[in-house]
C-alpha positions in Angstrom: -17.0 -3.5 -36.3 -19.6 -2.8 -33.9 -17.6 -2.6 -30.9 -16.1 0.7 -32.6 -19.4 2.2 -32.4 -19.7 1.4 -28.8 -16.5 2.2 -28.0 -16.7 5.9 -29.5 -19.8 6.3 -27.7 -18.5 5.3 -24.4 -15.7 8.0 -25.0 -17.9 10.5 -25.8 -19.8 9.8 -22.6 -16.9 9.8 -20.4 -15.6 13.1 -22.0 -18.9 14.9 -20.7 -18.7 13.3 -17.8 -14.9 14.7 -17.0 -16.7 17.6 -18.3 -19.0 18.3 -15.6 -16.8 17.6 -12.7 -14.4 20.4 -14.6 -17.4 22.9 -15.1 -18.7 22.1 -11.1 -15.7 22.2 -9.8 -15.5 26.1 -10.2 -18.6 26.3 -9.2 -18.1 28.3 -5.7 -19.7 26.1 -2.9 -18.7 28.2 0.3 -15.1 26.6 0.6 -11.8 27.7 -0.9 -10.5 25.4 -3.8 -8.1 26.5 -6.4 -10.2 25.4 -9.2 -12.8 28.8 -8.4 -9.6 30.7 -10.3 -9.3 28.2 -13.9 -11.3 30.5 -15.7 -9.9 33.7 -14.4 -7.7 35.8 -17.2 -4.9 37.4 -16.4 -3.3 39.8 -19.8 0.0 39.1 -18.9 2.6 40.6 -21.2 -0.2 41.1 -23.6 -1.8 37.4 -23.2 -4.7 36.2 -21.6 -3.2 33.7 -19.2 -5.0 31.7 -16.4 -4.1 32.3 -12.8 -2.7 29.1 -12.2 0.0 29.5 -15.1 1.7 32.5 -13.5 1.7 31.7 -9.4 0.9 28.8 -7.0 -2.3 28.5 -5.7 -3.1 27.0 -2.4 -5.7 26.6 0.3 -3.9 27.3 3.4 -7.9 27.3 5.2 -11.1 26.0 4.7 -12.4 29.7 3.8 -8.6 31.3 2.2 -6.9 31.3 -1.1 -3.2 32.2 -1.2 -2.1 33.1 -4.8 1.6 33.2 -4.5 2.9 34.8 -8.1 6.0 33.5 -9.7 6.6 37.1 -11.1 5.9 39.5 -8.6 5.0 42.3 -11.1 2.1 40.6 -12.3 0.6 41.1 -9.2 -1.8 44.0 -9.9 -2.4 42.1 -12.9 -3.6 39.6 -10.9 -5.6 41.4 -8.6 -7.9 43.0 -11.5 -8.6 39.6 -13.3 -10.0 38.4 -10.1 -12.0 41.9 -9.4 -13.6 41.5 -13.1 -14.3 38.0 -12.9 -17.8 37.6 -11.7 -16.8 35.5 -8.8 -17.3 38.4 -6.5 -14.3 37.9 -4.4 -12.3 40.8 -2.9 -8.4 40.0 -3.2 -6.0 41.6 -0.6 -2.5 42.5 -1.3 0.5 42.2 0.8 2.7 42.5 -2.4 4.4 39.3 -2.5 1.4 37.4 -2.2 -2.4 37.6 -2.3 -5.1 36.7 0.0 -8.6 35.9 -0.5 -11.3 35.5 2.0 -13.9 33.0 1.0 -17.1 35.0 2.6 -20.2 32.6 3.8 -23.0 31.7 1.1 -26.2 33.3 1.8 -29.2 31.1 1.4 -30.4 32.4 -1.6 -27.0 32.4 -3.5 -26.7 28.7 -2.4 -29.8 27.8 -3.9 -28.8 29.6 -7.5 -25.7 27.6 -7.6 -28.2 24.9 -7.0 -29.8 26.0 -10.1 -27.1 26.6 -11.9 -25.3 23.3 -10.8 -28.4 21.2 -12.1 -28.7 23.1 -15.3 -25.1 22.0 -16.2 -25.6 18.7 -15.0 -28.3 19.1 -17.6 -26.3 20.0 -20.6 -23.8 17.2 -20.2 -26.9 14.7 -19.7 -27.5 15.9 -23.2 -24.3 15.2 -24.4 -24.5 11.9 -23.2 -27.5 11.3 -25.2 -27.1 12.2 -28.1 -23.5 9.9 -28.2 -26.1 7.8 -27.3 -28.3 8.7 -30.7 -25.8 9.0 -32.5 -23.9 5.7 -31.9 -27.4 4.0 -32.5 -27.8 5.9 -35.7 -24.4 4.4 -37.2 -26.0 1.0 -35.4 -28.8 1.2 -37.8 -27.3 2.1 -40.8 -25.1 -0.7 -40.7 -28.1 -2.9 -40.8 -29.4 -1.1 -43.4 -26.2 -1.6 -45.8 -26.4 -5.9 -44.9 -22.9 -4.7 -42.6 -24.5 -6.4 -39.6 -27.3 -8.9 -38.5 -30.4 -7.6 -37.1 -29.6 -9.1 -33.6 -26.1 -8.2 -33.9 -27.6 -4.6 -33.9 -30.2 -5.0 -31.1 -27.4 -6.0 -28.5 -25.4 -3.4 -29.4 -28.0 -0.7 -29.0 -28.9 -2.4 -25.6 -25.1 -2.3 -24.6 -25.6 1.5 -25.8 -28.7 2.2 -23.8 -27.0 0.3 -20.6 -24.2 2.2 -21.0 -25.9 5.4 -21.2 -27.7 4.6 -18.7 -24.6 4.4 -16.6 -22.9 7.6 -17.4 -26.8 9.7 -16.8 -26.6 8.1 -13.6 -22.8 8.4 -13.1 -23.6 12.5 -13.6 -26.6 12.6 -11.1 -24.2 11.4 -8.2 -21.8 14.1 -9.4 -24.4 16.4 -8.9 -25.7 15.2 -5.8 -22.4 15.4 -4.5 -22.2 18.8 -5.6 -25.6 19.6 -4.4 -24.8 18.8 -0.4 -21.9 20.9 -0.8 -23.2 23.7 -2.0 -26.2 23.7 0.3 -23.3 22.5 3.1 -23.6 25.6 6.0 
């Protein structure tokens, strides 16, 4: 009866923790990875589609992205998704595949993805608490209908607590992680 309660919480935490290392990871940190194009558009036949539904993309190089379209006619397509997105990355055009150069970080770039990194991290902490209220909310009104003891209820808002507890610290070494790459020359 309880252990639902916990257990929902627990979810909920581990959702915004897979959520954050989805959000940092296209966070641009200075080294080519694939996941900088997930949220990158491309209106392909009419459809916004992401990039990595219509071609291969690889990391030949520490500082190159290859985007290898399956149809080569999307191409351009491609090209002006990446030139809108606010990534700031220049694609370059052989016309079967496309190239991009991953340009070095300037200081003060690497220290607003700092920013923006930690302000993320934030949000998701957030999250995490209020499963956290939440789950102790349902805790107490299950006292308050005779549904469970009053020490049932403590240990299971201290198994709440130690568990959030967990996941907030589970998300700062995400973001520490995150943190040395970013600020990585």
């Amino acid at each position: 009866m309880l252990a639902d309660i916990l257990q929902e919480a627990e979810e909920k935490m581990k959702k915004a923790v897979e959520g954050l290392r989805r959000e940092l990871a296209s966070l641009r940190a200075g080294r080519a990875n694939p996941a900088l194009l997930e949220k990158v558009l491309v209106s392909y036949y009419g459809t916004p589609t992401p990039v990595n539904q219509l071609a291969t993309v690889s990391t030949p190089e520490a500082r190159l992205l290859v985007i290898q379209p399956w149809d080569r006619n999307i191409l351009p397509e491609i090209e002006k998704a990446i030139l809108k997105s606010d990534l700031g990355l220049t694609p370059s055009s052989d016309g079967t595949v496309i190239r991009i150069a991953i340009p070095q970080l300037t200081e003060e770039r690497r220290t607003e993805l700092v920013k923006v990194a930690r302000k993320k991290a934030e949000e998701f902490r957030v999250i995490v608490r209020n499963a956290r209220r939440e789950a102790n909310d349902k805790l107490k009104a299950r006292e308050k209908n005779k549904e469970a003891s009053e020490d049932e209820v403590k240990r299971a808002q201290e198994k709440v607590q130690k568990t959030t507890d967990s996941y907030i610290q589970t998300i700062d070494k995400i973001l520490a992680t995150k943190e040395a790459e970013i600020m990585e020359v």
